[in-house]
C-alpha positions as CSV (number, residue, x, y, z in Angstrom):
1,X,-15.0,-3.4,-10.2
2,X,-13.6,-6.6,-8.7
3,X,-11.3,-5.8,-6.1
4,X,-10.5,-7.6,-2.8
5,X,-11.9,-4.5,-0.5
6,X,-15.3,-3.8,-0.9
7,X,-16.3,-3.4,2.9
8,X,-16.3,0.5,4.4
9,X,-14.7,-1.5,7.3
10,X,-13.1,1.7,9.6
11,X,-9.6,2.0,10.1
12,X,-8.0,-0.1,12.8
13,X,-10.3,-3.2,11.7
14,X,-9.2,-6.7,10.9
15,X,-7.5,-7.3,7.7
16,X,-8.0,-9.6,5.0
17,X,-6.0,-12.7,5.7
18,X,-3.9,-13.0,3.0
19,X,-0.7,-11.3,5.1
20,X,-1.5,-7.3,4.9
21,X,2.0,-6.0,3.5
22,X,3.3,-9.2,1.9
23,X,1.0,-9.1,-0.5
24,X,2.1,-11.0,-3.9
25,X,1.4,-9.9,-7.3
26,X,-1.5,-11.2,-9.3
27,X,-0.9,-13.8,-12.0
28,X,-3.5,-14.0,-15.2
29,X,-4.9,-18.0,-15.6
30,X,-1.8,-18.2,-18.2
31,X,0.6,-17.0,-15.7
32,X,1.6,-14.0,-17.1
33,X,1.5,-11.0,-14.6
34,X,-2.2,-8.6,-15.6
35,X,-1.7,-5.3,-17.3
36,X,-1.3,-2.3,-15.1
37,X,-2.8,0.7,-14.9
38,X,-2.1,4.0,-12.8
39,X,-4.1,6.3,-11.7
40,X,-2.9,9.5,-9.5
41,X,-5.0,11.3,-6.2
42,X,-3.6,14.8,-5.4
43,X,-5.0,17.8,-3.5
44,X,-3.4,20.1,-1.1
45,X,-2.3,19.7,2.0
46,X,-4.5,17.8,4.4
47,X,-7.1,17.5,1.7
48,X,-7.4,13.3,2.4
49,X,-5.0,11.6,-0.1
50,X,-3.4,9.0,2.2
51,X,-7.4,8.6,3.7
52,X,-8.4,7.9,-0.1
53,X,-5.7,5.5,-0.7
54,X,-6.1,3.6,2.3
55,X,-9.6,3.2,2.3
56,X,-10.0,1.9,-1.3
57,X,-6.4,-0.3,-1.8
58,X,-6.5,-4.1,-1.5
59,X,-3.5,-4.4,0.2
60,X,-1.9,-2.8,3.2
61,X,-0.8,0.5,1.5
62,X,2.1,1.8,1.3
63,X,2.3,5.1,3.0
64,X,5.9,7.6,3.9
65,X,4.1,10.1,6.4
66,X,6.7,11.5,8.8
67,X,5.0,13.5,12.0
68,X,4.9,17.3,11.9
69,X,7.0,19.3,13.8
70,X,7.4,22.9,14.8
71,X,10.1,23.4,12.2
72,X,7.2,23.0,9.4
73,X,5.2,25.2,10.6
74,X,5.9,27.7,8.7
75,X,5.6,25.7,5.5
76,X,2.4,23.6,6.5
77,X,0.0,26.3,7.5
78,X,-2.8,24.5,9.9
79,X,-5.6,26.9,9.2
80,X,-8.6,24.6,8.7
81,X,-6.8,21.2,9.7
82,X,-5.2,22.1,13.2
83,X,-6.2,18.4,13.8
84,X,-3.8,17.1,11.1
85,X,-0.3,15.7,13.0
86,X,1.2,14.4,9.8
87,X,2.2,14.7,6.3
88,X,3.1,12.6,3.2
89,X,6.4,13.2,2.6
90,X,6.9,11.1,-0.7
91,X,3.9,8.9,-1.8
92,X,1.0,7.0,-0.7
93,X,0.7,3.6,-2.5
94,X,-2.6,1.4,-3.2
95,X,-3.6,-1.4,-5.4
96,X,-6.8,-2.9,-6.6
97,X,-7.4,-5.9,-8.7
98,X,-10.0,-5.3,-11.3
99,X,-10.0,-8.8,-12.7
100,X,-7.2,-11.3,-13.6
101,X,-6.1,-8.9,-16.9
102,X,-6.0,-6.0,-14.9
103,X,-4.4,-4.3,-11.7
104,X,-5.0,-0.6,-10.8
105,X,-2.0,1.1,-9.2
106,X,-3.3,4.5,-7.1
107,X,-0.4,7.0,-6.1
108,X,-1.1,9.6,-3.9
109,X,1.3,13.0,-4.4
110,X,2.4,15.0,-1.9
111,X,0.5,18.1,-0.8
112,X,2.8,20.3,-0.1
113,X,4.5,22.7,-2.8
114,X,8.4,21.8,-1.7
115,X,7.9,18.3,-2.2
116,X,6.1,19.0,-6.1
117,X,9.2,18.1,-8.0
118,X,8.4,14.1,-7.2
119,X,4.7,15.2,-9.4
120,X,6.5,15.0,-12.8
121,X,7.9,11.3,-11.7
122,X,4.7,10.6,-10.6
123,X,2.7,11.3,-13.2
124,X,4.7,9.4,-16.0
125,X,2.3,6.6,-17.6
126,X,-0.5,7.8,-15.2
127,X,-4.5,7.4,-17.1
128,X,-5.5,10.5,-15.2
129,X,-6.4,11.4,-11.6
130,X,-8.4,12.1,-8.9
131,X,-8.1,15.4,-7.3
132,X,-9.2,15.8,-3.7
133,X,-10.6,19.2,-2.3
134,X,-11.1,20.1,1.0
135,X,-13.7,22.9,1.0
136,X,-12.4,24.2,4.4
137,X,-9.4,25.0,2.3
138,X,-10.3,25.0,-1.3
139,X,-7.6,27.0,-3.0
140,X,-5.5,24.1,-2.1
141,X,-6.3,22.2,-4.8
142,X,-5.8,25.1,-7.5
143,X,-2.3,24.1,-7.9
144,X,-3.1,19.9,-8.9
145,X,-6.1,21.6,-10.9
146,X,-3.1,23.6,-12.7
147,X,-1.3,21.0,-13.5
148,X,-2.9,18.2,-14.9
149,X,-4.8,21.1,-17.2
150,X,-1.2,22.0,-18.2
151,X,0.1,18.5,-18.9
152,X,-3.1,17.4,-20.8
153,X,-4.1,14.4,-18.0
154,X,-7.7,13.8,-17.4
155,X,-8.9,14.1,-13.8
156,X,-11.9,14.9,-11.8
157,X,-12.5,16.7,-9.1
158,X,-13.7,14.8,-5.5
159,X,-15.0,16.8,-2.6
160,X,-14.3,15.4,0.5
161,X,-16.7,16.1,2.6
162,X,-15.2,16.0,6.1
163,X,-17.4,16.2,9.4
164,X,-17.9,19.9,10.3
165,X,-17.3,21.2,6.9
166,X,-19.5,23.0,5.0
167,X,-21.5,21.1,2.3
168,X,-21.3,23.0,-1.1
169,X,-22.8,22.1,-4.4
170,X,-21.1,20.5,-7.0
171,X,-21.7,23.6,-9.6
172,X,-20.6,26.2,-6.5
173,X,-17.0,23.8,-6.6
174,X,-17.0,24.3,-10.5
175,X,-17.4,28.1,-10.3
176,X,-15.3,28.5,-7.6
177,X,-12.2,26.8,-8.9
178,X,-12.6,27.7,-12.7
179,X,-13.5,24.3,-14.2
180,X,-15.3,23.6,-17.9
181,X,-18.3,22.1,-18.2
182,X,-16.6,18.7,-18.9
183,X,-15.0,17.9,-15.8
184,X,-17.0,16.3,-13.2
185,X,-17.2,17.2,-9.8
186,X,-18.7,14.5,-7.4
187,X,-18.9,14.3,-3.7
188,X,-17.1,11.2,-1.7
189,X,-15.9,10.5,1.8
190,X,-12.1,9.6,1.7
191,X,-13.0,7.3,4.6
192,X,-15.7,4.6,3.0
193,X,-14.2,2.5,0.0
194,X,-17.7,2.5,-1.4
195,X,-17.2,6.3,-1.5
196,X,-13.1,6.5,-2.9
197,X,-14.7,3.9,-5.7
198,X,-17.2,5.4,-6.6
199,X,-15.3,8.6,-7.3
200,X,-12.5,6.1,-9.4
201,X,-15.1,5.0,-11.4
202,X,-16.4,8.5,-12.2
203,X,-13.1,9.2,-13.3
204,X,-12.6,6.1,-15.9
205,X,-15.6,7.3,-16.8
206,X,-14.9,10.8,-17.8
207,X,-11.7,9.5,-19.3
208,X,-13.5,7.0,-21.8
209,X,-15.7,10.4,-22.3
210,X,-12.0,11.8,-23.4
211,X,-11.1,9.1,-25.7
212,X,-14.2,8.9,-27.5
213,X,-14.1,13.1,-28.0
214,X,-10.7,12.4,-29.1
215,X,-11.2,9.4,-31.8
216,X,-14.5,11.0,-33.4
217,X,-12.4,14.7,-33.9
218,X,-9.6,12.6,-35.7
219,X,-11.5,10.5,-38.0
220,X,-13.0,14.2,-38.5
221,X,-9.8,15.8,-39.1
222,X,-10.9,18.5,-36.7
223,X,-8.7,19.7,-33.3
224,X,-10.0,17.8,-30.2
């Protein structure tokens, strides 16, 4: 992938100097603006979305986290995060420029279930997506897991692996949230863009996988 971030540069460091958040949109050699392409990351609460899409975007992203209060409480349980102090209450948005034909849009959904109606918006036009798990709290991510199964959307499944948490195997994952055999489960660290990259490209990966299951059963005539 050719995209303008490829350092693991931590959070607070300088930025590119093409003005972070006035950043234009790309023009092919003819002028005309590249083909875009969308790709979602979900998860539960807490699970590293806005991280993800920080970490890997080419531009300052866009980001509408509000600070948690006590009035939440109740609906933002803090078992396993107690460190978290705010939430996504709309989307997270990225973008990385794979060459001049192409620009990669990443959305990052909400975590929490009162703020799911903005998923089905979300997800219009979207290739497929990555879904974060936090192991600390790893029935979080049943419900993203749920729907993109429901809707027909490829994804994968990314464990982040924060500092602390317990390291499970990718097959102990799979068993444990009730995946088939042909969804991949990979390990990244929401922090590093090397990491949040290397997960994207396991997804476009499994999703070429998908199309070319999909083509061979119809020039079959069998179900896919």
């Amino acid at each position: 992938m050719a995209y303008v971030n490829d350092s693991d540069a931590p959070a607070g460091a300088a930025a590119p100097a093409s003005a972070p958040g006035r950043a234009t949109v790309p023009v092919t050699a003819a002028g005309a603006p590249p083909a875009t392409l969308k790709i979602l990351i979900a998860g539960g609460f807490g699970a590293g979305k806005t991280t993800f899409v920080g970490a890997v975007s080419e531009i300052e992203p866009l980001s509408t986290e509000e600070l948690l209060s006590g009035v939440g409480a109740g609906c933002d349980p803090l078992h396993g995060v107690e460190e978290k102090t705010t939430t996504t209450v709309a989307l997270d948005f990225g973008r990385i420029t794979l060459d001049e034909r192409h620009v990669l849009y990443l959305f990052g959904t909400p975590g929490q279930h009162r703020f799911w109606f903005l998923w089905e918006e979300l997800c219009a036009g979207a290739l497929g997506a990555v879904v974060l798990a936090d192991t600390r709290r790893l029935d979080d991510c049943f419900p993203a897991v749920d729907f993109f199964e429901r809707r027909g959307i490829g994804f994968i499944v990314a464990v982040n692996e924060f500092d602390g948490g317990h390291r499970y195997g990718p097959d102990e994952v799979r068993e444990a949230v009730g995946l088939g055999p042909e969804v991949p489960v990979v390990r990244c660290d929401a922090r590093l863009a090397s990491s949040g990259t290397g997960a994207l490209a396991a997804l476009v990966r499994h999703l070429l996988c998908m199309s070319a299951v999909s083509s061979s059963s119809s020039e079959s005539g069998e179900p896919p």
